[in-house]
C-alpha positions in Angstrom: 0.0 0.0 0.0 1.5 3.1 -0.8 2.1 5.8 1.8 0.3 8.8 0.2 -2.9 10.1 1.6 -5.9 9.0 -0.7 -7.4 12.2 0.0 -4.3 15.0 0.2 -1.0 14.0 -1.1 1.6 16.5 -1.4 2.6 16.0 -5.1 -0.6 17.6 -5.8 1.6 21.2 -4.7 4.2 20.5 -6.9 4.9 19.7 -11.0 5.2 16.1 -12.3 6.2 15.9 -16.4 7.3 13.1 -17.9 6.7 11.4 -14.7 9.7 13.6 -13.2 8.9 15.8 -10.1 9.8 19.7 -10.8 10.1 22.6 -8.8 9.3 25.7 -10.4 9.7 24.2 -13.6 13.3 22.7 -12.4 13.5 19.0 -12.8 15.3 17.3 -9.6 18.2 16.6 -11.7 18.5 19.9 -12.9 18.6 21.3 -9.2 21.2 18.3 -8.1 23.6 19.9 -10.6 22.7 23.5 -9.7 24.0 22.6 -6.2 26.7 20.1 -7.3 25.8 17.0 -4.7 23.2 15.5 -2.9 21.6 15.4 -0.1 20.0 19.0 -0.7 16.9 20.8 0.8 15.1 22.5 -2.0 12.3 25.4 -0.9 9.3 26.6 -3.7 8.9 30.1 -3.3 6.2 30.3 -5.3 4.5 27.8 -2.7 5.6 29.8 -0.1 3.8 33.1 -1.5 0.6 30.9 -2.6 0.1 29.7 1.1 0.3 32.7 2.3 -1.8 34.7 0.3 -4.5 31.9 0.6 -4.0 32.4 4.3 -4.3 36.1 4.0 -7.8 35.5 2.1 -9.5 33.2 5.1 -7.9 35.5 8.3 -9.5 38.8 9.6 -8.5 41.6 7.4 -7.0 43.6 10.2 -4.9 40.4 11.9 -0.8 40.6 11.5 0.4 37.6 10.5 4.0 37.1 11.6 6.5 34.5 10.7 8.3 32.0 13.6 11.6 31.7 11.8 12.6 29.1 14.0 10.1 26.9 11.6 12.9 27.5 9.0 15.6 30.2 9.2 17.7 30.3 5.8 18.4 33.6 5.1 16.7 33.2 1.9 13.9 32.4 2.9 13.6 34.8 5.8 14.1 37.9 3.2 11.3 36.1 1.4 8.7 35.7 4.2 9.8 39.7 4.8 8.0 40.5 1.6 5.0 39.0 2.7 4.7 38.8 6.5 4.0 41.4 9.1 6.5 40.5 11.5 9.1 38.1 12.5 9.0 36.2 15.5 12.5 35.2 16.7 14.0 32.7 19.5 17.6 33.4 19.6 20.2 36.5 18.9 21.1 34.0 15.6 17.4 34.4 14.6 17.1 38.1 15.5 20.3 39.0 13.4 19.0 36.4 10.6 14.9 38.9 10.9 17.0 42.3 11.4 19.3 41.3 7.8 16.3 41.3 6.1 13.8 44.2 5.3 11.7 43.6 8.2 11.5 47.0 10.7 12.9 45.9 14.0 9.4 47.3 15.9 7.6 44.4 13.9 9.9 41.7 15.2 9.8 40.1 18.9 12.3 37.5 20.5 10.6 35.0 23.1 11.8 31.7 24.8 13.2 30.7 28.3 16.7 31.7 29.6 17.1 34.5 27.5 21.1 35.0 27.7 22.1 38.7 29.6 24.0 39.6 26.2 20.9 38.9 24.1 18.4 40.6 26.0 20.8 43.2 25.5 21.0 43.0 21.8 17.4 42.8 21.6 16.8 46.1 23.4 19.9 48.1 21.3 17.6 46.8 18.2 14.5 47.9 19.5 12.7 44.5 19.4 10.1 43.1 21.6 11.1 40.6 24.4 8.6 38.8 25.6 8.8 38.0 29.1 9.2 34.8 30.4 9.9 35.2 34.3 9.7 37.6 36.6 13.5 37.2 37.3 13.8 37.9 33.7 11.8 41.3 33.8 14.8 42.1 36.5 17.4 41.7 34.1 15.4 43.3 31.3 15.1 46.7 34.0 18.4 46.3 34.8 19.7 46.0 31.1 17.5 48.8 29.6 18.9 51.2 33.1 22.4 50.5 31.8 21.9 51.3 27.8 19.6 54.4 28.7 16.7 52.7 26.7 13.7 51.7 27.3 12.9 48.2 26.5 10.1 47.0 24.4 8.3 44.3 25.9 5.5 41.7 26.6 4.4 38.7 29.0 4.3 36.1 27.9 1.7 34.0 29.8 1.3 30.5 30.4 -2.5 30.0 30.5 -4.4 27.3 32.7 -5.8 26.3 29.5 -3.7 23.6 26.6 -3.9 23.7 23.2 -6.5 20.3 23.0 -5.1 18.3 20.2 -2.1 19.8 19.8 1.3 18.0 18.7 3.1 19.9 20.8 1.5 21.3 24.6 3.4 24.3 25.8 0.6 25.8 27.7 -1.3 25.1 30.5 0.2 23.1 34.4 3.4 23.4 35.2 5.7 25.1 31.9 9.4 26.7 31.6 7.4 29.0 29.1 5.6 31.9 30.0 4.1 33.1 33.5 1.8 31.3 34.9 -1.8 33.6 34.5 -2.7 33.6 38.0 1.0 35.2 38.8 0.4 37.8 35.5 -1.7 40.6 37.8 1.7 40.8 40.2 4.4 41.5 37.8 1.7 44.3 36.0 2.0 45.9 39.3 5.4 45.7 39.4 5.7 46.6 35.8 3.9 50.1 36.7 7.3 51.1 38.7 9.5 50.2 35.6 10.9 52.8 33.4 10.0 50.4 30.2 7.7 50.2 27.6 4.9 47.7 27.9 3.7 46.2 24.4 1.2 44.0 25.5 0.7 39.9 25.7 1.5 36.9 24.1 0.1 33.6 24.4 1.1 30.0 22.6 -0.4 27.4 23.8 0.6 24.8 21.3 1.6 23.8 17.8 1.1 21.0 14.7 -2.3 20.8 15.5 -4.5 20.0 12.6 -8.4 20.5 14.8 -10.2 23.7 13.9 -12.0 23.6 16.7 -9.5 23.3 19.4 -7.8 26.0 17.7 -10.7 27.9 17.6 -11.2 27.6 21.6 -8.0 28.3 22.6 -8.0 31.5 20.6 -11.6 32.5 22.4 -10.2 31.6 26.1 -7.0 33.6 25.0 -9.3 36.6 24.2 -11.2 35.7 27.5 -8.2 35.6 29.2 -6.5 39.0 28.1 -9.8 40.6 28.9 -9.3 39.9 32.4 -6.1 40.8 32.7 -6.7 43.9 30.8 -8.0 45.7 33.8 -4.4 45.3 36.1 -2.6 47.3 33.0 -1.5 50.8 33.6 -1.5 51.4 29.8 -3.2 50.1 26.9 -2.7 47.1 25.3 -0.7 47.7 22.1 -0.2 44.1 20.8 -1.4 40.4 21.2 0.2 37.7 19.7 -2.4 34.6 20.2 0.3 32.4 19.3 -0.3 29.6 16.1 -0.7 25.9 16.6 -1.5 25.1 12.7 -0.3 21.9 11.6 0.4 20.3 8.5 -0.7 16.3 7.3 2.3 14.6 7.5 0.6 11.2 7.3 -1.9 9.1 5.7 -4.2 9.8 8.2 -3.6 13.9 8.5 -6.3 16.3 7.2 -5.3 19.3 6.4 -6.5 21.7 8.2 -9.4 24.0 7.0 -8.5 27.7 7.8 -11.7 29.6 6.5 -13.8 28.1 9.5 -10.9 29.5 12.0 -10.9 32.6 10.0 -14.7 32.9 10.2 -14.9 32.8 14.4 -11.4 34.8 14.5 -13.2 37.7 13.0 -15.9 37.4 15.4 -13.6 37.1 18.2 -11.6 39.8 17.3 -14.6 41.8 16.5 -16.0 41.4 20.3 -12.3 41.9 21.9 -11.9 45.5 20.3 -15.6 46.6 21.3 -12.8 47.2 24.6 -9.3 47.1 23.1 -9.9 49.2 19.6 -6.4 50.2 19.6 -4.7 46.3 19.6 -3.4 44.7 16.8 -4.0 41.2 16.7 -0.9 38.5 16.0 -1.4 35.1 14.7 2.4 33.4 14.6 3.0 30.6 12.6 5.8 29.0 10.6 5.4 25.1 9.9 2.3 26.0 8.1 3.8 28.8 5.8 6.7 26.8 4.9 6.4 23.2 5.6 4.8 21.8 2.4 7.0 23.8 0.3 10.2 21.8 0.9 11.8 18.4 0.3 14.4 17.1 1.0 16.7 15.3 -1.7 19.1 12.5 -1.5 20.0 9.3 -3.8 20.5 5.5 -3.8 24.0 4.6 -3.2 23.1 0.7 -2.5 20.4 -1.8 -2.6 20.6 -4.7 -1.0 18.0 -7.8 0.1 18.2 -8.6 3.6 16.1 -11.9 4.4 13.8 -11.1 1.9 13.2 -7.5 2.4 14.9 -4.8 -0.1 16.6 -1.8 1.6 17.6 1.1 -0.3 20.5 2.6 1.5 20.7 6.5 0.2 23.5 9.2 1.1 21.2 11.5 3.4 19.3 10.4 6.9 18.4 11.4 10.4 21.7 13.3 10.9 19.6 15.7 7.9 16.3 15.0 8.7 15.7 13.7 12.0 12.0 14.5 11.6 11.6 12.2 8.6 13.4 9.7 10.7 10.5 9.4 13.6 13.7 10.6 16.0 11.8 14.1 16.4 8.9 13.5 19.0 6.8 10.9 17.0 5.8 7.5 19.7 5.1 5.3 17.2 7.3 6.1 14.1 5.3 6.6 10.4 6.5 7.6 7.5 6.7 10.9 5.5 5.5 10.8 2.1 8.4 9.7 -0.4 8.7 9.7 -4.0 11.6 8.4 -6.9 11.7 12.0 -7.8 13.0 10.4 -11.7 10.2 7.6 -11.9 6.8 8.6 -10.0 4.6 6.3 -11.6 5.2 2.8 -12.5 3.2 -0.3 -13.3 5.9 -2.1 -11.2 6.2 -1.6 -8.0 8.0 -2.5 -5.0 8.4 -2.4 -1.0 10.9 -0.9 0.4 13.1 -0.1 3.5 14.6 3.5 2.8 18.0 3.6 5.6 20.8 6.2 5.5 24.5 5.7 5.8 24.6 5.9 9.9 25.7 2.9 11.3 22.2 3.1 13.9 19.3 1.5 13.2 17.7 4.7 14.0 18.6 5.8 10.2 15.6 5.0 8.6 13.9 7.4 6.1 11.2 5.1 5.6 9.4 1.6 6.1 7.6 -0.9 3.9 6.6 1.6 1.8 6.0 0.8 -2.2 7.9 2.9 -5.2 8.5 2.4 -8.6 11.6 0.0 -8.8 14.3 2.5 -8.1 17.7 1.8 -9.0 21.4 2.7 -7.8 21.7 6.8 -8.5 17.8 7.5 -8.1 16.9 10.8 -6.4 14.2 10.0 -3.6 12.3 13.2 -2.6 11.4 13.6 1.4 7.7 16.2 0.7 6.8 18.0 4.2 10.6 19.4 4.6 10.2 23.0 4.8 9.7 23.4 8.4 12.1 21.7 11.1 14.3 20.7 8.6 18.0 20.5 8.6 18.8 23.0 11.8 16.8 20.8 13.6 18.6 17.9 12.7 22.2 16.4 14.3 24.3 17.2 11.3 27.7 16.9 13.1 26.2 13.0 14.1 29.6 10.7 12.3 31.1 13.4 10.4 28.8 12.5 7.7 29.3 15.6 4.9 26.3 18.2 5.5 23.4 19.7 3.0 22.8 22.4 1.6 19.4 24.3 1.2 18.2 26.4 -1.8 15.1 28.5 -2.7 13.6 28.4 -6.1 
């Protein structure tokens, strides 16, 4: 049985001719030589744009959509996602020097995460971005920082709400988190905040991510609103910004439905229509970054061997987990499934066959894929990994063996 959706399959995003997969009218061949080896990542921005802009049609006109770069930070791309996003939201001073080389205006881009280092909460206020508060011990160093530089930082709380993100691939709100402060704790630090020479931006709120359920996206966003209501009356000034955080996912599996963005669209405008009856002046942030960039990737490498083992044929190819530890099931799955895979050279066939797909890494943990059925593929046939635009190669352990790295291009 092949592994493709029967109803989504990510070749429908891309070009097939002559039963050869294309990017942008670039055959995979064609883009091996361009970059001179394989493995390679390779990123549509033509994709890129079209998700966006269908994004843009289904979400509240007035919502700022901003781009998490830690989905995918190649400098290309960032410039890229500049052109079209309204903001950048960053996690490290890396990422932040990545969003301020690009066109993006500094007051549109925010830096967030746990144990912010003393030297980059220092280069986020010299830059004049956002920090978004994830401890009160951290609002101490902020004061302290902004005192010393004779600025006054921009920043935010982030909170950690009671409530999770149902659903959600990944929970980073709600018990006991290292992200955020905890909502109950919020009203304390605003009163502290009142006696701080700094300038208060507002609130941000993620409570999860890779979730593919409209409607537990669609409650989390009306408790956030809920939420920030409540909270709104322990603020000294108004409440500038709100980033609601993202949580949409992206079918990575057979079983995966992608997710349908006009029905969150339709109750975020009534949401955000209710929530500036009393906050008018707020501009509403939705963050997001697997679902902007993810589908417009793959990932690229070729057969080197294939061998039968006991009856089973393993295709041994020159890329792996120490590329794509995602595609590997090393990256948070339980039970490990595969991505969808493709001969890139031979989609179609009226022969086919099942196969192991393993890397060069002497661990069993090198798998690309399992007992999955392609076209007979052949010593020097390019397999194509879809789903790699997001969490990608800097998420991967490419020093793992000294194994030669990737590289990544747009087209």
């Amino acid at each position: 049985m092949n592994n493709m959706s029967q109803h989504y399959t990510p070749l429908s995003n891309f070009q097939v001719k002559n039963n050869q997969l294309f990017l942008s009218g670039v055959a995979l061949k064609q883009l091996s030589n361009r970059v001179g080896h394989t493995p390679f990542y390779a990123y549509d921005r033509s994709l890129i744009t079209r998700r966006f802009f269908e994004l843009r049609k289904n979400m509240p006109h007035d919502l700022k959509i901003h781009y998490a770069i830690k989905a995918n930070p190649m400098p290309a791309l960032v410039q890229h996602m500049a052109t079209l996003a309204d903001g950048f939201d960053t996690a490290s001073a890396g990422e932040m020097k990545t969003a301020l080389d690009t066109t993006m205006n500094a007051n549109n881009i925010s830096i967030a995460g746990p144990g912010k280092r003393p030297q980059e909460i220092q280069q986020a206020i010299a830059a004049g971005i956002t920090i978004n508060i994830e401890s009160k011990s951290e609002l101490s160093v902020i004061e302290k920082t902004s005192s010393q530089l004779g600025l006054a930082a921009n920043v935010a709380i982030r909170i950690n709400p009671a409530f999770e993100l149902k659903m959600a691939g990944v929970k980073m709100g709600g018990g006991a988190k290292p992200f955020g402060i905890d909502e109950e704790q919020v009203p304390s630090v605003l009163k502290a905040f009142k006696e701080m020479d700094l300038s208060f931006k507002g609130f941000h709120v993620y409570s999860g991510s890779q979730n593919l359920k409209e409607d537990s996206i669609i409650e989390a966003q009306n408790q956030t609103f809920l939420l920030i209501n409540k909270l709104s009356e322990h603020c000294a000034t108004a409440i500038e910004t709100l980033n609601i955080g993202g949580g949409f996912g992206i079918p990575y599996f057979a079983s995966d439905t992608p997710i349908n963005t006009q029905k969150i669209g339709e109750q975020l405008n009534e949401s955000m229509l209710k929530f500036k009856k009393s906050n008018p002046q707020t501009d509403i942030i939705i963050e997001l970054g697997r679902y902007l960039v993810g589908e417009a990737g793959i990932y690229v490498c070729q057969v080197i061997d294939k061998k039968i083992s006991r009856e089973k044929t393993f295709l041994v190819v020159n890329g792996g987990l120490h590329h794509h530890l995602a595609a590997s099931g090393n990256f948070g799955q339980i039970i490990r499934k595969n991505y969808p895979i493709v001969n890139g050279g031979k989609i179609k066939s009226e022969i086919m066959e099942s196969v192991n797909i393993v890397g060069p890494l002497c661990t069993p943990l090198d798998i690309l894929a399992e007992n999955i059925e392609l076209p007979v593929t052949d010593v020097g046939d390019y397999i194509a990994v879809f789903q790699s635009g997001a969490y990608g190669y800097t998420s991967s352990p490419h020093k793992f063996l000294s194994q030669p790295s990737c590289e990544e291009i747009m087209v």
